[in-house]
N, C-alpha and C positions, 0 to 999 in steps of 0.2 A: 214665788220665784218669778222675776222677770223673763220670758220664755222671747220675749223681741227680739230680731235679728240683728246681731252686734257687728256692726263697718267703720273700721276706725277715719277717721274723716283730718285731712291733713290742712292748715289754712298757710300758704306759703305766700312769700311777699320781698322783697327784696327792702322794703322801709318796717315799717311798727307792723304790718300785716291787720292794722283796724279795719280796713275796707275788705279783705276778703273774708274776712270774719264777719264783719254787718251783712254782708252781701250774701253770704255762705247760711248765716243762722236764719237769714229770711228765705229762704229756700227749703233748709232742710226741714225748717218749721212745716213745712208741709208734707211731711210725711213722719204723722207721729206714730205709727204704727211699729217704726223702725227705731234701733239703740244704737248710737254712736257713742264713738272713745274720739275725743277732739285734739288733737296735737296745733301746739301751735309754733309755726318755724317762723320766725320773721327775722331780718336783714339776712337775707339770701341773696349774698350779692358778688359772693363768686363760684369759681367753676367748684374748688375744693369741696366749700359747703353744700354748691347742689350735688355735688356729689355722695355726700354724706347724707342729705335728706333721703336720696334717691335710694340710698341702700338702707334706712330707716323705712321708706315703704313697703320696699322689697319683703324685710323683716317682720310687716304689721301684716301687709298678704299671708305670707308662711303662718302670722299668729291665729289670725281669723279664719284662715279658711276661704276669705274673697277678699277682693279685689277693692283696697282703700277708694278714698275719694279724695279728690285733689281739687282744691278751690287756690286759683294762682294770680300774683298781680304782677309777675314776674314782667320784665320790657325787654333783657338783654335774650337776645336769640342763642345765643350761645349757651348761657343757663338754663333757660329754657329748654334745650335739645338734651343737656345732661340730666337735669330735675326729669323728664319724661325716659328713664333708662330705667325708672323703677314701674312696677305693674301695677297700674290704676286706671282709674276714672278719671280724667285730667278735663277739668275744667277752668278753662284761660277765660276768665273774667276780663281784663283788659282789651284780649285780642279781639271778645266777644264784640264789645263794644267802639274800640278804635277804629277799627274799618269802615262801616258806616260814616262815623262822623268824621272821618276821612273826607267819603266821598260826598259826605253832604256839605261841609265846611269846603272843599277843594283844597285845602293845605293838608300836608304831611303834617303827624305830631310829632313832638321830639323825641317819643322811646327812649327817653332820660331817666333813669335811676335816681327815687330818691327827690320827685320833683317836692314834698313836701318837706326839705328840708331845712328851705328858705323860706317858711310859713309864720316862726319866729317874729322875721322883720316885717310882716305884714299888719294895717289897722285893724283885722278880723280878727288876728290870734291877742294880739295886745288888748282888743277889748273883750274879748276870752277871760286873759287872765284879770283883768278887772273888776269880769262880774261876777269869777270865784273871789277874788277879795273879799268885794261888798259880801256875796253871800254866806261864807263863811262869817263873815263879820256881824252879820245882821239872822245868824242860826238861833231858831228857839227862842226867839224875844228877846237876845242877851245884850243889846243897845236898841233903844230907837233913834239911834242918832244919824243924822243924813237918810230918815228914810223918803224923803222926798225925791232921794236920785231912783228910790227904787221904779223896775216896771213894773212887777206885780210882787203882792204880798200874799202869802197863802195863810193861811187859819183854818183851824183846825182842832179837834180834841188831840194829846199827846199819843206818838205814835200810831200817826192817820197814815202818813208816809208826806210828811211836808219837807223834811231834808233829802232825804234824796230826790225827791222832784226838783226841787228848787238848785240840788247840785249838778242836774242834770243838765236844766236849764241852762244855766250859768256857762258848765264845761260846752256844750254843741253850740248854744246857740246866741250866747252873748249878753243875756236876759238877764239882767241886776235884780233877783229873785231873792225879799225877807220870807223870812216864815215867823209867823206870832202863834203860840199855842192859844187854843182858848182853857180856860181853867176852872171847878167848881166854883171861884167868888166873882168871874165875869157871869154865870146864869146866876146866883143869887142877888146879885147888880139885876141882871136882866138887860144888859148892855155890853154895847164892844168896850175893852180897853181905852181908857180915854185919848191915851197916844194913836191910834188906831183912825179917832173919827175924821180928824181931817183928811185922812187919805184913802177915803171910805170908797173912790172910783176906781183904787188899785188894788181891792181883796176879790181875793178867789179863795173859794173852800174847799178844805177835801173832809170827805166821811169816809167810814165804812164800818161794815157788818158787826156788829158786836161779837158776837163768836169769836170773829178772828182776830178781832183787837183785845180780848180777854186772852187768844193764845200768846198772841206777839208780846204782853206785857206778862205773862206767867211767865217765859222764858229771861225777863227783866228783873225782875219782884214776884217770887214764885208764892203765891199762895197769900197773897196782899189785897189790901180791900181796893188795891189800886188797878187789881186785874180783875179784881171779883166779876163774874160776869153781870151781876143786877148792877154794880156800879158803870159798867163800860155802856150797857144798855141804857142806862139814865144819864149820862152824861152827851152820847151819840142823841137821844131825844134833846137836850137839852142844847146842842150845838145847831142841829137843824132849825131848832123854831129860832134862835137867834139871828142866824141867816137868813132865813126865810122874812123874819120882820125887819131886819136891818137891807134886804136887797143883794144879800151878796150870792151871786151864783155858786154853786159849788156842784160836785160830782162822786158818786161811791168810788174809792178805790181799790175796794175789793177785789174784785177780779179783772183790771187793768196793768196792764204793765207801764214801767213808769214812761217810755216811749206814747204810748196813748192819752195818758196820762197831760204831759208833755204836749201835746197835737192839740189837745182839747182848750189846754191854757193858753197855747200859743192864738187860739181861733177866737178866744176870747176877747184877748187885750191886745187883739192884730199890730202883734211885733211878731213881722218876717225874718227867715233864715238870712244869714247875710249873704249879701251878692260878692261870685269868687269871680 
């Protein structure tokens, strides 16, 4: 039985509420000793609603026993005083940080509701959705075609975790990310994919733990010579010394998350986050 102390944790925001949630899970991440119940209120963007949120705290207090947590990007002062009528922990992420760069910049911010609304019409969201295109497009080997626009290719044995790295990419950071599985008749070859060689400065590898890649594919093909674990074990052998002759850097993703994951590739093939 889970004996951890349960604090229901509220992530409030007056747009999508992504940033108090990014901002909120790296924090709480440091306190794993603790059990949270995560609500998530996003477009909080009037009195009504923070009204209602404020009385949904009120109620998570009553349920718990203590005092929720409040991680907020809220900007309207108004809301803000009504969202703070419920009893918590109230942590104003924006206001945390406004003020400083208030007084370090010398101008007022605009406390505008919603400024990522008009992100849309921006070159950084447009080549966003481009590099989900491509990547989706270019999933699991399923074309090699245009892989020349790609920035990085990943490879990999099947269910290493190359799509959603590559979706990750793609979605934050703009990064035209293939992924190419490697397969039993590329080590019997004892070489990459032929499509593969000329873009041989754009792969990155991921591995990982045969164990856990015999679990991930039981849950797929349960009881298959495709999870077998002497099969996962010989083929994670057989992916590495490929890499390793062929040059291609790669990394375990075992016990990474795919953020780390992410940081490692990006340090790699030094394609930077885009400038906002």
């Amino acid at each position: 039985m889970d004996n951890k102390p349960r604090r229901t944790v509220f992530f409030v925001s007056d747009g999508t509420g992504i940033t108090a949630e990014t901002l909120g899970h790296s924090l709480l991440a440091q306190f794993p000793d603790c059990s949270f119940r995560q609500v998530r209120a996003p477009f909080i963007d009037s009195l009504d609603k923070a009204i209602d949120c404020a009385r949904s705290i009120r109620e998570a207090m009553k349920r718990d026993g203590a005092r929720p947590i409040v991680f907020s990007t809220l900007v309207q002062n108004d809301i803000i005083a009504a969202l703070h009528e419920g009893d918590a922990q109230f942590i104003d992420l924006f206001g945390t940080f406004i003020a400083p760069l208030e007084v370090e910049l010398g101008v007022k911010s605009t406390h505008a509701v919603g400024r990522f609304h008009g992100i849309a019409e921006s070159e950084d969201y447009k080549t966003r959705i481009e590099a989900i295109n491509f990547t989706l497009a270019h999933d699991d080997g399923i074309t090699d075609k245009n892989l020349e626009e790609a920035n990085v290719i990943l490879v990999g044995v099947s269910r290493s975790g190359k799509t959603p790295t590559s979706l990750y990419l793609a979605m934050q950071y703009g990064v035209k990310a293939a992924n190419y599985p490697l397969i039993p008749e590329d080590f019997e070859r004892n070489k990459l994919p032929g499509e593969l060689q000329r873009f041989r400065g754009k792969l990155f590898g991921l591995t990982i733990n045969p164990e856990r890649l015999s679990q991930i594919r039981q849950e797929r093909r349960p009881n298959s010579r495709y999870a077998a674990i002497e099969n996962c074990q010989s083929e994670i052998e057989s992916a590495q010394r490929l890499m390793r002759r062929e040059g291609i850097p790669f990394l375990d993703s075992t016990t990474r998350s795919i953020e780390e994951i992410s940081a490692k590739i990006l340090q790699e093939i030094r394609f930077g986050k885009p400038v906002y």
